[in-house]
C-alpha positions as CSV (number, residue, x, y, z in Angstrom):
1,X,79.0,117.2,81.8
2,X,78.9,121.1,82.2
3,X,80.2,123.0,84.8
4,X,78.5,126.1,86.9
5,X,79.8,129.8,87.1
6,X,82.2,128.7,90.0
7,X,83.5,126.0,88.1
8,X,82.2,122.9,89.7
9,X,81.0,120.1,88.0
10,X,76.9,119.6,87.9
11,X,76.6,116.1,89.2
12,X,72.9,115.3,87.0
13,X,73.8,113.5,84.2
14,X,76.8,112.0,85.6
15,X,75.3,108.5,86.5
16,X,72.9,108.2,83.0
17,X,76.3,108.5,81.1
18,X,78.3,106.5,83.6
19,X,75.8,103.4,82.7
20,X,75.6,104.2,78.9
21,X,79.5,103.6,78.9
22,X,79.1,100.7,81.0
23,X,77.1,99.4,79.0
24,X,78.8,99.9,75.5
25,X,81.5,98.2,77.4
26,X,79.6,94.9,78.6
27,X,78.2,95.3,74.9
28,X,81.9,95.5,73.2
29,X,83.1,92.6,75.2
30,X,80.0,90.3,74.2
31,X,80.8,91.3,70.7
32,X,84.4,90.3,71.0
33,X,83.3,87.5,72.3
34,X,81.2,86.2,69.8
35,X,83.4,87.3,66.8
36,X,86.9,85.3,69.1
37,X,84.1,81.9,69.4
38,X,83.2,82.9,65.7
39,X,86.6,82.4,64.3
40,X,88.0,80.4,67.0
41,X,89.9,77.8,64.9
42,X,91.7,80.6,63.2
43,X,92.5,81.8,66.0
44,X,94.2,78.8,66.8
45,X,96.0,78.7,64.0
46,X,97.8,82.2,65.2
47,X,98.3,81.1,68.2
48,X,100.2,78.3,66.9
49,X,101.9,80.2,64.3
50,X,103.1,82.6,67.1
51,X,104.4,79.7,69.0
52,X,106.2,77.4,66.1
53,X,107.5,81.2,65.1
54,X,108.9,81.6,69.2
55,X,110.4,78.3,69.0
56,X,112.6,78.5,66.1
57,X,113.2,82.0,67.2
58,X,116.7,80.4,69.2
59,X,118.2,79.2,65.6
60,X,117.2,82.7,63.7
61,X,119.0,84.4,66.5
62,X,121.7,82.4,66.1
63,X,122.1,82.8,62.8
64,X,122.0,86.6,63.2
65,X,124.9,86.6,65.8
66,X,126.9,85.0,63.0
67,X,125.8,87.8,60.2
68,X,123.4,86.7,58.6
69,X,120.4,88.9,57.6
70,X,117.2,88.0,59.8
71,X,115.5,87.6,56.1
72,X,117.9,85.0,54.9
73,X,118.1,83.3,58.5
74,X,114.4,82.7,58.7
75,X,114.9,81.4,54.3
76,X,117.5,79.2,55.8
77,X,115.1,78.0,59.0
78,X,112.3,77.8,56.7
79,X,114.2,75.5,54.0
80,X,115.7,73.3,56.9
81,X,112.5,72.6,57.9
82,X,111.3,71.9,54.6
83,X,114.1,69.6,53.9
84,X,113.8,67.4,57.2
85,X,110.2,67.6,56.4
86,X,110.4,65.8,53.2
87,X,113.0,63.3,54.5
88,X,110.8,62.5,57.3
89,X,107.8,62.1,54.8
90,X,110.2,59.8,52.5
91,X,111.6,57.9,55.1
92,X,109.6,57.1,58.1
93,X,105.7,58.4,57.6
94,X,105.6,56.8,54.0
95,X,106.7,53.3,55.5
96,X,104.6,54.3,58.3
97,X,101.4,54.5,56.3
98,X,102.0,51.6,54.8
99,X,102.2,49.7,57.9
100,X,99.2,51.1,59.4
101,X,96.7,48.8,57.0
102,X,98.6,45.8,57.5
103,X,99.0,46.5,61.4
104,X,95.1,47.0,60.9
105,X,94.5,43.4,59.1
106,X,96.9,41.6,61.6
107,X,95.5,42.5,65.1
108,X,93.8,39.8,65.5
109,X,96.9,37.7,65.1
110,X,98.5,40.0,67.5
111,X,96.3,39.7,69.6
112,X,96.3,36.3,69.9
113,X,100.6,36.2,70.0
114,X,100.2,38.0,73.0
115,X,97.7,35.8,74.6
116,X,100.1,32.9,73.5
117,X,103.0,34.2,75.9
118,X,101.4,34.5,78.8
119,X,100.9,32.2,81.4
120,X,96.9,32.8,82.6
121,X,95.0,29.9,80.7
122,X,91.9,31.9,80.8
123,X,93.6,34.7,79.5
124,X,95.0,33.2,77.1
125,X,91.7,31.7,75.5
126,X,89.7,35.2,76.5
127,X,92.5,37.0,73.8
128,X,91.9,34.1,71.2
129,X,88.3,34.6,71.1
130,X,87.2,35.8,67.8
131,X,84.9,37.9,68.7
132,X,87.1,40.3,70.6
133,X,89.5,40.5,68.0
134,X,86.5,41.6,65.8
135,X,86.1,44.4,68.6
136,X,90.0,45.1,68.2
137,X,90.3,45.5,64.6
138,X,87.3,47.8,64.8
139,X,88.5,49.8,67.0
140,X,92.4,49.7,65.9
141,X,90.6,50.3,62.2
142,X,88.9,53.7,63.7
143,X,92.4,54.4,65.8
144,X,94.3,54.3,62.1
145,X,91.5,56.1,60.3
146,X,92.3,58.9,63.1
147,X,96.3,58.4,63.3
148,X,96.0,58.6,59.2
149,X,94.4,62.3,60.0
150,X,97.0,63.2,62.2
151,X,100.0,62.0,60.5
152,X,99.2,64.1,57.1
153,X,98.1,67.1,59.5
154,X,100.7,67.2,61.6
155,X,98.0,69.0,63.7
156,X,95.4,66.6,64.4
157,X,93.5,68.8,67.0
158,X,93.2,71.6,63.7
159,X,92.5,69.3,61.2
160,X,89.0,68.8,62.7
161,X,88.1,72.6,61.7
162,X,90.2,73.6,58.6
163,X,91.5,70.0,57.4
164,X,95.0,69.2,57.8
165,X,97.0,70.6,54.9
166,X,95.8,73.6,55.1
167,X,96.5,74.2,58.7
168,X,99.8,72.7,58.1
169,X,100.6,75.5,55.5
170,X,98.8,78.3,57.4
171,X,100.3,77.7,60.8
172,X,104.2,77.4,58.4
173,X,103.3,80.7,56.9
174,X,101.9,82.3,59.6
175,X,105.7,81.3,61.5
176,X,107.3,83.1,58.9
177,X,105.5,86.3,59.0
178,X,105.7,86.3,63.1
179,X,109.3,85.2,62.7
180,X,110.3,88.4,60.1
181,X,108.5,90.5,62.4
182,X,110.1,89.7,65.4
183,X,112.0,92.3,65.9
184,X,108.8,95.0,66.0
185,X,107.4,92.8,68.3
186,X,110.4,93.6,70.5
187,X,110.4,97.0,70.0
188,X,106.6,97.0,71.3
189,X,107.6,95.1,74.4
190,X,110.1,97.5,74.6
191,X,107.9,100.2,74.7
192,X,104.7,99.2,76.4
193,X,107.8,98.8,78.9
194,X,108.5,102.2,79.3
195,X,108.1,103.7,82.7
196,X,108.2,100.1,84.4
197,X,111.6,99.3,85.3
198,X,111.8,95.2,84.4
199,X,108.5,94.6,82.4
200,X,110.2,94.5,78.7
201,X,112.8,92.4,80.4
202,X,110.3,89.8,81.5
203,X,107.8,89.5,78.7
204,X,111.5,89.0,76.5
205,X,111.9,86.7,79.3
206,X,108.4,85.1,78.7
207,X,108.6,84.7,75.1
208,X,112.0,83.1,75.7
209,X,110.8,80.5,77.9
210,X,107.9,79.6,74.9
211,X,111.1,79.4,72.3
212,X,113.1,77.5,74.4
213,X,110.6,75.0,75.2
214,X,109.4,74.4,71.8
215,X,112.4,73.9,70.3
216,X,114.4,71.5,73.5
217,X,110.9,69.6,73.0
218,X,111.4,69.2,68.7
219,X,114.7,67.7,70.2
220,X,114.3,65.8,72.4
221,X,111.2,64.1,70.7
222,X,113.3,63.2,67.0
223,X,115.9,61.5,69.4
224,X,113.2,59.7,70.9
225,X,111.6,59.1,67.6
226,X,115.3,58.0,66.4
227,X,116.6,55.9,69.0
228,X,113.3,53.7,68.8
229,X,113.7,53.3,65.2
230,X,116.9,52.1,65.5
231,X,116.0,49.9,68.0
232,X,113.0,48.4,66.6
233,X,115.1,47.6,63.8
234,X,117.5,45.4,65.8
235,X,115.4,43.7,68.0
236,X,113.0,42.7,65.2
237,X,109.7,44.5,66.7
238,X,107.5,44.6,63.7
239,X,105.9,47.9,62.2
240,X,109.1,49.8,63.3
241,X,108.5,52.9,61.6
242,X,105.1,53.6,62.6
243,X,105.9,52.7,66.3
244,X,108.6,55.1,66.2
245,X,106.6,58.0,64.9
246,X,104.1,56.7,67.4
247,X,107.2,57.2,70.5
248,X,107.8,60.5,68.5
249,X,104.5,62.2,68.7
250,X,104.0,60.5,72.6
251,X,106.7,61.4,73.8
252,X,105.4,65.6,73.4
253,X,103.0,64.6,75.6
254,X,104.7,65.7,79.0
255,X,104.5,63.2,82.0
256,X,102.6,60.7,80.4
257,X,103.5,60.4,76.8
258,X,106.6,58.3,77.3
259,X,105.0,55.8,79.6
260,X,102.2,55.4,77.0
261,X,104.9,54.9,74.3
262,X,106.5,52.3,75.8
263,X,103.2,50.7,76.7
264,X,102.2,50.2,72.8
265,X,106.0,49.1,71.8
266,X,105.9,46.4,74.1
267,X,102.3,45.4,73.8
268,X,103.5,45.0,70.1
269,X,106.7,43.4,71.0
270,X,104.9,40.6,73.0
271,X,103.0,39.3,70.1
272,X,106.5,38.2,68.9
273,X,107.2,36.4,72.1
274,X,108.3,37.4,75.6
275,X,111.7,38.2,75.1
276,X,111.3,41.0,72.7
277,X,108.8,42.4,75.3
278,X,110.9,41.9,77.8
279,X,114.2,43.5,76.3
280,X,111.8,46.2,74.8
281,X,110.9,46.9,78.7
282,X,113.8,47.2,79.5
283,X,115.0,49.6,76.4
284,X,112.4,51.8,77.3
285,X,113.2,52.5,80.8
286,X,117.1,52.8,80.7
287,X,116.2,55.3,77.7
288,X,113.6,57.3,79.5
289,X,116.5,57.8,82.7
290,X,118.7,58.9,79.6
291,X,116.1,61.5,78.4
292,X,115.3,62.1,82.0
293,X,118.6,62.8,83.8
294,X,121.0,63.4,80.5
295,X,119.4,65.0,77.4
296,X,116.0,67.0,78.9
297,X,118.2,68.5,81.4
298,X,120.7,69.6,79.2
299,X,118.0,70.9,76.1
300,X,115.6,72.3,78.4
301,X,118.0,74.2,80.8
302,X,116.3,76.6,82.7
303,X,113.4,76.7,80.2
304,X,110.8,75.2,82.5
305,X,111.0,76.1,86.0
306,X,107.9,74.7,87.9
307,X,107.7,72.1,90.2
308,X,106.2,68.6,89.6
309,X,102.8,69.5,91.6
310,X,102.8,72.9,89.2
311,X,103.7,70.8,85.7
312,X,101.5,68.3,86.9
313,X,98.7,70.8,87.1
314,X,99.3,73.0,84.1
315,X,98.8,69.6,81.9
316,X,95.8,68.9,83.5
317,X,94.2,72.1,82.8
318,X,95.8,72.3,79.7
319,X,94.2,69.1,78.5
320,X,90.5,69.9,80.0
321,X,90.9,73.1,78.0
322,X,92.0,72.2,74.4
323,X,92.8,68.2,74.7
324,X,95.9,66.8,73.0
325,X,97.1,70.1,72.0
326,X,96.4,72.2,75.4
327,X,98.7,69.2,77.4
328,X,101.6,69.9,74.9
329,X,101.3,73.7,75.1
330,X,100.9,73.7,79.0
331,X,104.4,73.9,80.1
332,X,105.8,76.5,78.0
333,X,102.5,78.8,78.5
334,X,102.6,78.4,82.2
335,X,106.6,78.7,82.4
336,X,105.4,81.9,80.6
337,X,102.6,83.0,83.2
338,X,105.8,82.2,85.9
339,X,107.9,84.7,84.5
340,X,105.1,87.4,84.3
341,X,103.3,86.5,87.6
342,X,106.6,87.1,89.6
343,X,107.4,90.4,88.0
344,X,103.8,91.5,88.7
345,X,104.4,90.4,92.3
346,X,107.6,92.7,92.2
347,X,106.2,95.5,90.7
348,X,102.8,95.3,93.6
349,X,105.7,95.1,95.9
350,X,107.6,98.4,95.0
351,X,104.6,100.2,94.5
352,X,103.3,99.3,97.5
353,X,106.5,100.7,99.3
């Protein structure tokens, strides 16, 4: 644009340039969003890296409070992980593969313990049939062949696009180089809050929530994980370590999970009669008011603050946008979107005033 002798602005070519930047815009954005569908799967991957490196976040600062160097804190993270990692491996997925092909071969006899404790006749012969226990073991087969994926993945929704170790090492290093350069993130927050009073404090606040979460969830999910073991071993329910990483991985699940853990255990438990499904029951639903009214509350804190309707819906949306993984990652994202949503509120408020 020019302007005339008395300094106004010639109005001609105003609207032709007006629609060429519109354009480049509509035409950047379509770009973006074909390069973002492109790559999507390592995209993922950041994402994830981003939020295993918010979650142990809570023990690197805690580590740094007591002197240590953020370096050697996240070395000292990164090795404890390592360490429970390869315990895990040793003692509970390795006994846990090995279960999976004999679970696999014995459905059928399973199947048909569970028809022998129950007391409908027609039931009873309708889960002896042979051919539905051929339709069982091929589908248990299939359900292994996938919970084989998962278990050396660890991330069974990546595995599909990069293959599971892989992810596994990519999302672990991507943590670490998130996790050493924490404290530049910070410093951005800290200046893109500049000027707005509050807005550093509550994407800190944000990014807490995400740590929190993650990290109460790890928790709460290995003492899950454990006190089934330990229980499984006692009572005698057969394939104890694989149903425990089974109530492990479930019990992430928000809402659901632990219902559907307990579900499998005691469908298991009743091939071996009724009283072990029974007592298994009944193990399940004192520990879920445990978990529920004594351990969430005091791991979680004030990490998740939505109502049920609000959790409800975030895991609904969550799991309609990204399956498995996007029902696991709802809370914390939308405890998250909370935290920001009310300061926006705030700000629209003063400004408004």
């Amino acid at each position: 644009m020019a302007a005339n002798a008395s300094g106004e602005r010639r109005d001609g070519p105003v609207p032709l340039l007006r629609h060429a930047q519109i354009a480049c815009v509509y035409l950047a954005v379509g770009v973006l969003a074909v390069l973002a569908y492109t790559v999507r799967g390592m995209l993922v991957l950041v994402f994830l890296g981003f939020f295993l490196a918010l979650g142990v976040e809570p023990v690197v600062g805690w580590l740094q409070r007591h002197r240590w160097r953020r370096g050697l804190a996240v070395g000292a993270v990164v090795l404890g992980l390592l360490i429970f990692l390869g315990a895990a491996i040793l003692l509970v997925l390795v006994p846990a593969f090995s279960q999976i092909g004999h679970f696999v071969e014995r459905v059928p006899n399973l199947v048909s313990g569970v028809g022998a404790n129950l007391e409908s006749g027609e039931l009873r012969a309708h889960l002896r049939d042979p051919a539905l226990h051929e339709q069982v073991k091929a589908a248990a087969s299939s359900a292994a062949s996938v919970a084989v994926q998962a278990l050396t993945a660890g991330f069974a929704a990546l595995g599909v696009v990069f293959g599971g170790v892989f992810a596994a090492c990519t999302a672990g290093a991507l943590m670490v180089y998130f996790s050493l350069a924490m404290p530049r993130l910070h410093s951005a927050v800290d200046r893109s809050g500049e000027g707005h009073p509050g807005r550093a404090d509550a994407l800190r606040a944000a990014m807490g929530r995400v740590g929190g979460y993650v990290t109460g969830q790890i928790v709460v999910s290995l003492c899950a994980g454990a006190a089934s073991y330990v229980f499984f071993l006692i009572v005698g329910v057969p394939y104890p370590a694989l149903l425990a990483v089974a109530v492990a991985l479930l019990d992430t699940i928000p809402q659901i999970g632990a219902t559907l853990a307990s579900l499998v255990a005691t469908l298991v438990a009743l091939s071996q009669g009724l009283s072990p499904a029974v007592i298994t029951l009944l193990f399940f639903v004192v520990y879920q008011a445990v978990e529920n009214y004594l351990i969430a509350p005091r791991v979680f804190a004030r990490t998740v603050e939505l109502s049920p309707l609000g959790a409800f819906v975030a895991i609904l949306v969550g799991g309609a946008l990204a399956g498995v993984l996007g029902a696991m990652l709802a809370l914390p994202v939308a405890a998250a979107l909370k935290v920001l949503v009310h300061h926006a509120r705030v700000e629209m408020r003063e400004s408004a005033t």
